[in-house]
C-alpha positions as YAML, in Angstrom:
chain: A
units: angstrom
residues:
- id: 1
  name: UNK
  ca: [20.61, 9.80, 67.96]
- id: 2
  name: UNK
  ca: [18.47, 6.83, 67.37]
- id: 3
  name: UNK
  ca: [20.39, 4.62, 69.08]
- id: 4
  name: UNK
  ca: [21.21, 6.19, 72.27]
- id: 5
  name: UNK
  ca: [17.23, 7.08, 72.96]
- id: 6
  name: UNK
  ca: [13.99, 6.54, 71.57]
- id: 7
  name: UNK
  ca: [13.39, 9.12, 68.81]
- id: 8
  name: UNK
  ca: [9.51, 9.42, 67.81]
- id: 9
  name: UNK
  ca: [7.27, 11.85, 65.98]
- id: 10
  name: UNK
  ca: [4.88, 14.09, 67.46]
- id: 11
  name: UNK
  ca: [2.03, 15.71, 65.65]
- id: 12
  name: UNK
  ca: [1.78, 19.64, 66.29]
- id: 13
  name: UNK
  ca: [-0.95, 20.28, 63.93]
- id: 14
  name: UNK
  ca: [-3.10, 17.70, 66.35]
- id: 15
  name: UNK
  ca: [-2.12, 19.55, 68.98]
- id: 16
  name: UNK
  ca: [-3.20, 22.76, 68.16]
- id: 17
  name: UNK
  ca: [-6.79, 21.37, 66.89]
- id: 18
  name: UNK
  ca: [-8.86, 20.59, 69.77]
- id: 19
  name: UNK
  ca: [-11.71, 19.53, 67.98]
- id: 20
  name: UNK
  ca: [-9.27, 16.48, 67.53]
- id: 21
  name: UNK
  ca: [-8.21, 15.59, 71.20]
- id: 22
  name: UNK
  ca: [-11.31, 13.40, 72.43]
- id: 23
  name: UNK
  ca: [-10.78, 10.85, 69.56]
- id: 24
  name: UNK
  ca: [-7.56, 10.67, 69.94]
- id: 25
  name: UNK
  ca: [-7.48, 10.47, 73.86]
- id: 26
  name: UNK
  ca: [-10.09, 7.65, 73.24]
- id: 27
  name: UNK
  ca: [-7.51, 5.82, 71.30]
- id: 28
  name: UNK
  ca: [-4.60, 6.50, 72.97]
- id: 29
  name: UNK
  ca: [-6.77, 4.90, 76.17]
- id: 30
  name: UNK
  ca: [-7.57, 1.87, 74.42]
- id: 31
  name: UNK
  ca: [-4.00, 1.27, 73.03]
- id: 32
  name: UNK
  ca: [-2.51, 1.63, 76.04]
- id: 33
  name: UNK
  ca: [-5.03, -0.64, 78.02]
- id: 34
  name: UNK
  ca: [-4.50, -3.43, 75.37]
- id: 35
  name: UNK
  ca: [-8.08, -2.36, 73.68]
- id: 36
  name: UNK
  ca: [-7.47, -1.20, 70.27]
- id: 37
  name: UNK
  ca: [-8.53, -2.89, 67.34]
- id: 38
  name: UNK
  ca: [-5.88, -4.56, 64.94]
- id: 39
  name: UNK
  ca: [-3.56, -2.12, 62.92]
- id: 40
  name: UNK
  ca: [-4.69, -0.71, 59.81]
- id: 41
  name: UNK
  ca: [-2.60, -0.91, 56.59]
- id: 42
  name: UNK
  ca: [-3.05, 1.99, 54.35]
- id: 43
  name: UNK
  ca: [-4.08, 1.13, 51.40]
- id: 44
  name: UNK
  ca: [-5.06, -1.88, 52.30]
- id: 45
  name: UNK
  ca: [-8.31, -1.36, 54.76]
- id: 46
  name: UNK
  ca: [-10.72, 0.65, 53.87]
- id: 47
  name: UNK
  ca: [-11.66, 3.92, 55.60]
- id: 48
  name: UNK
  ca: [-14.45, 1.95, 57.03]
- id: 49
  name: UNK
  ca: [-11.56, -0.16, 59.28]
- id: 50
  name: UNK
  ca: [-10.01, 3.20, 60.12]
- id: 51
  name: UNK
  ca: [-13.26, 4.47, 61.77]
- id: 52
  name: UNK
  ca: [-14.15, 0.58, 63.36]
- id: 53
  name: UNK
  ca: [-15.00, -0.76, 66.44]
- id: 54
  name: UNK
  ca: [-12.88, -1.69, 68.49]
- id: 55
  name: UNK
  ca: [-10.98, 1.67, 66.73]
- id: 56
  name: UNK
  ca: [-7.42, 0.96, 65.23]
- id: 57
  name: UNK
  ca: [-4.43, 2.92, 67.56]
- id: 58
  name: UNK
  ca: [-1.68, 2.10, 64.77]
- id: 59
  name: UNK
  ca: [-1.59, 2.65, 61.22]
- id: 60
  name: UNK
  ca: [0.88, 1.73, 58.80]
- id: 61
  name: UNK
  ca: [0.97, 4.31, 55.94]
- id: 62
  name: UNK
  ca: [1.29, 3.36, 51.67]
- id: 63
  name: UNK
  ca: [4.26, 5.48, 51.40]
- id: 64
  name: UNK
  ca: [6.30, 9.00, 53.62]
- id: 65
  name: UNK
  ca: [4.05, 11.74, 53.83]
- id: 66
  name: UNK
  ca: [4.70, 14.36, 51.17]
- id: 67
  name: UNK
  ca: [6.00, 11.30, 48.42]
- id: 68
  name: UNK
  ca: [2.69, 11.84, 46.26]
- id: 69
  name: UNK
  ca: [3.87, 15.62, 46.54]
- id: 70
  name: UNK
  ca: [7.33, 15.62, 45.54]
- id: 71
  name: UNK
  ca: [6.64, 13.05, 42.41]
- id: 72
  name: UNK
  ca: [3.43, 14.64, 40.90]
- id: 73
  name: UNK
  ca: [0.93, 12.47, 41.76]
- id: 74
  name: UNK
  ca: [-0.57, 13.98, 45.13]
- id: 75
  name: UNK
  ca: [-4.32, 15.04, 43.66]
- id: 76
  name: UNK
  ca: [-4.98, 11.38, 42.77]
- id: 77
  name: UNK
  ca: [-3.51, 10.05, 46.29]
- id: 78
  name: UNK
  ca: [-5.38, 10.40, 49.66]
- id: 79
  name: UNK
  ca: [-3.78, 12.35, 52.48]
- id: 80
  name: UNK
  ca: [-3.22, 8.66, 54.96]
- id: 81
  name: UNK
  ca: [-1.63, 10.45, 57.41]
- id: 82
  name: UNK
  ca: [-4.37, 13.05, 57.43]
- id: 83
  name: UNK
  ca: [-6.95, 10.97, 57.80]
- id: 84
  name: UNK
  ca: [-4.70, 8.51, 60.28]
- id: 85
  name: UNK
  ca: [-4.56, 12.09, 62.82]
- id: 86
  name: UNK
  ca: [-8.37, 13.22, 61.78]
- id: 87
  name: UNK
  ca: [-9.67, 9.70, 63.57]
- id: 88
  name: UNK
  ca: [-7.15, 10.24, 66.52]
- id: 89
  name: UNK
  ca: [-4.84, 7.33, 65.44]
- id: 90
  name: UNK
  ca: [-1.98, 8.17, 68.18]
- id: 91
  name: UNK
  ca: [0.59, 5.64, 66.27]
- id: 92
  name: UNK
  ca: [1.59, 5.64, 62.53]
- id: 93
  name: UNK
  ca: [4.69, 3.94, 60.65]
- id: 94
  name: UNK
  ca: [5.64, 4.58, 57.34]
- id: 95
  name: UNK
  ca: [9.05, 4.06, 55.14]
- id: 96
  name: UNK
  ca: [11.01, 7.20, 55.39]
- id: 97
  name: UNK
  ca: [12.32, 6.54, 51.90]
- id: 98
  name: UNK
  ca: [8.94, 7.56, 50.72]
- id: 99
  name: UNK
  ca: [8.17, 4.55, 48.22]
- id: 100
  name: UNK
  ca: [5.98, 1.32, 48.93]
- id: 101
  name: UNK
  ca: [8.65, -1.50, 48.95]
- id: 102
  name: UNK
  ca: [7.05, -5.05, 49.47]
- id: 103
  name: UNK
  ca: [9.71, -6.54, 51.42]
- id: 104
  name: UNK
  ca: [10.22, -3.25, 53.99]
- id: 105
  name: UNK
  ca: [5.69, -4.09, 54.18]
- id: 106
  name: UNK
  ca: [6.39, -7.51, 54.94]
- id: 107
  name: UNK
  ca: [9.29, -7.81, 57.40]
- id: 108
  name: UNK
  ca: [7.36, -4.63, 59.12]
- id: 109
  name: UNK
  ca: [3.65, -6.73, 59.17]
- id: 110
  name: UNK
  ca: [6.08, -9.84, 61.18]
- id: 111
  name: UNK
  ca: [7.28, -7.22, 63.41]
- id: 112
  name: UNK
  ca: [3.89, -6.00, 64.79]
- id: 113
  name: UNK
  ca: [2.59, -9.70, 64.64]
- id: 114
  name: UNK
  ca: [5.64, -10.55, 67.26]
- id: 115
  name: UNK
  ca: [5.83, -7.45, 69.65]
- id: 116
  name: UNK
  ca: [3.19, -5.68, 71.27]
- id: 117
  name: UNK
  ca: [3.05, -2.25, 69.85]
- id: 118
  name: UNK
  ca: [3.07, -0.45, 73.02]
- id: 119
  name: UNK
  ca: [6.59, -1.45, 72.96]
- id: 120
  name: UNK
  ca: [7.12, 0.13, 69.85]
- id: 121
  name: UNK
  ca: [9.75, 3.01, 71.21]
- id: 122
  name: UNK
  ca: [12.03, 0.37, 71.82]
- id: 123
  name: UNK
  ca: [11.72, -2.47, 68.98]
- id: 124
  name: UNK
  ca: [12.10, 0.42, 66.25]
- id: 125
  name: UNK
  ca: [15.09, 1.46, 68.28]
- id: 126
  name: UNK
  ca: [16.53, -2.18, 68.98]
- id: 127
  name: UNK
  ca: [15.89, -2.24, 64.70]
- id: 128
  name: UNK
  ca: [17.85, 1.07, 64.16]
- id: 129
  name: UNK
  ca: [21.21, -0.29, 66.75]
- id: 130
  name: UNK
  ca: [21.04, -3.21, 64.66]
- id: 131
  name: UNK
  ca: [20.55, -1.82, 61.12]
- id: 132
  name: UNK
  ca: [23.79, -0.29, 62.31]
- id: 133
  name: UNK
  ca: [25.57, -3.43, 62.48]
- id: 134
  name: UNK
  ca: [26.81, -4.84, 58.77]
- id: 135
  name: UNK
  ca: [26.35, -8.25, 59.74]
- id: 136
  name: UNK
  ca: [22.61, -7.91, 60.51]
- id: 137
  name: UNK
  ca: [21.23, -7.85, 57.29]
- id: 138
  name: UNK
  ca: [17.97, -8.96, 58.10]
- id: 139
  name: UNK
  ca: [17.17, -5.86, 60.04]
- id: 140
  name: UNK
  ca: [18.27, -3.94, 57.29]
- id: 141
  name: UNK
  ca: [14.75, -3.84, 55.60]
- id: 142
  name: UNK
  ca: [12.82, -1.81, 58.10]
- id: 143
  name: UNK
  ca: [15.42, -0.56, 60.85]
- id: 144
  name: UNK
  ca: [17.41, 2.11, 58.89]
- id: 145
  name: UNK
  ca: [13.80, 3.22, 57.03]
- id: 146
  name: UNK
  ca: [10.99, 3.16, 59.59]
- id: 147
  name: UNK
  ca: [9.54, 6.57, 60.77]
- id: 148
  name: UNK
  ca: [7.47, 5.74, 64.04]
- id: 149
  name: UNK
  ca: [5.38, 8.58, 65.05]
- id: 150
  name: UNK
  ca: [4.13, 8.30, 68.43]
- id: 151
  name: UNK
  ca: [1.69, 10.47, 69.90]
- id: 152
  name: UNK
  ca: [0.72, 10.49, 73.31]
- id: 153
  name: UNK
  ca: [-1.84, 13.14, 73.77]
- id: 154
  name: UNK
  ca: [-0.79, 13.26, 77.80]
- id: 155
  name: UNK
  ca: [2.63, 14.44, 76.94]
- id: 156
  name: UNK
  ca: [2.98, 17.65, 75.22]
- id: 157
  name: UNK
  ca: [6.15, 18.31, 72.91]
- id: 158
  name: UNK
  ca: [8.62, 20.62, 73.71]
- id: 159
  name: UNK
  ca: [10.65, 22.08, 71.49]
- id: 160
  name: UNK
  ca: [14.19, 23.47, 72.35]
- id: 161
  name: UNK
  ca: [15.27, 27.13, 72.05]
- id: 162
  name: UNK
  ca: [16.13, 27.70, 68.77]
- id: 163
  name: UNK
  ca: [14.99, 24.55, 67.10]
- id: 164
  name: UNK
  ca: [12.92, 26.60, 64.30]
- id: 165
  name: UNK
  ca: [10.11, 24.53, 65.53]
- id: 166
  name: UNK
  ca: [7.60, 27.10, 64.98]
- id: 167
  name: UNK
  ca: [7.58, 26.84, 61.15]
- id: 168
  name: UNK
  ca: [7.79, 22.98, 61.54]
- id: 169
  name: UNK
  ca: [4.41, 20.78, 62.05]
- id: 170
  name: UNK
  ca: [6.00, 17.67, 63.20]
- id: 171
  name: UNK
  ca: [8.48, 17.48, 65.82]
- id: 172
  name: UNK
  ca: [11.30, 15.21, 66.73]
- id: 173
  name: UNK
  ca: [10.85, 13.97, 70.41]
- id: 174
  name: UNK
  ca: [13.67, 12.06, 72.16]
- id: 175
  name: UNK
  ca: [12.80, 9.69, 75.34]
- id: 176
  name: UNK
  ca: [14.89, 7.55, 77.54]
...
């Protein structure tokens, strides 16, 4: 599926807070006009950075949402993701696989030095067509592992009949 279209992640808890839609129409307005400040790395920059001027639209998280959960270690952790959608951050990436890995950090920090992250759709998507490929090992790091959720608060989700969406706070969106 990820190689046909762009697959990204939409936020529904967001969406049903409202209290949460001017901050992250601000950002989403200053990303897309080439305004944001640089991208935060979880953790990285401080919380300080997070809530900066010019304001961070992208966010790279520590580790998957849920990992602290799953191994036992969630009350010591802080909730990045949380905090990334609390401040309206409309773009977060994270390793799918749920660990911090150095060299899946690294080749991901070259990435979004070389391409403009409004472009984002389509680089993870170029990644994942050539993760698919044996020879390409050096897309191998991030291409088969990066989660790219991309939430553009002018474009509401919409979930297809029977998906079980309504149980799920994250949804899968495909684009062209």
């Amino acid at each position: 599926m990820g190689e046909d279209h762009h697959v990204v992640l939409r936020s529904l808890d967001r969406h049903d807070r409202r209290d949460l839609h001017g901050r992250w129409g601000s950002r989403w307005r200053a990303f897309t006009e080439g305004k944001a400040g640089r991208v935060h790395w979880f953790p990285e920059d401080g919380r300080a950075h997070l809530l900066s001027e010019p304001p961070p639209a992208v966010v790279v998280l520590s580790e998957a949402p849920g990992s602290a959960w799953r191994d036992g270690t969630a009350q010591r952790r802080t909730d990045e993701l949380g905090e990334a959608l609390r401040a309206g951050v409309p773009v977060v990436l994270w390793d799918r696989r749920g660990h911090a890995d150095p060299a899946f950090r690294a080749e991901l920090r070259s990435l979004l030095e070389r391409h403009d992250a409004r472009g984002l759709p389509g680089v993870v998507r170029a990644l994942r067509i050539a993760a698919a490929d044996r020879d390409a090992e050096a897309n191998a790091v991030v291409g088969p592992h990066v989660a790219l959720l991309w939430d553009d608060p002018d474009r509401m989700p919409v979930a297809s009949p029977g998906s079980g969406h309504e149980t799920a706070r994250t949804v899968v969106e495909e684009g062209q």
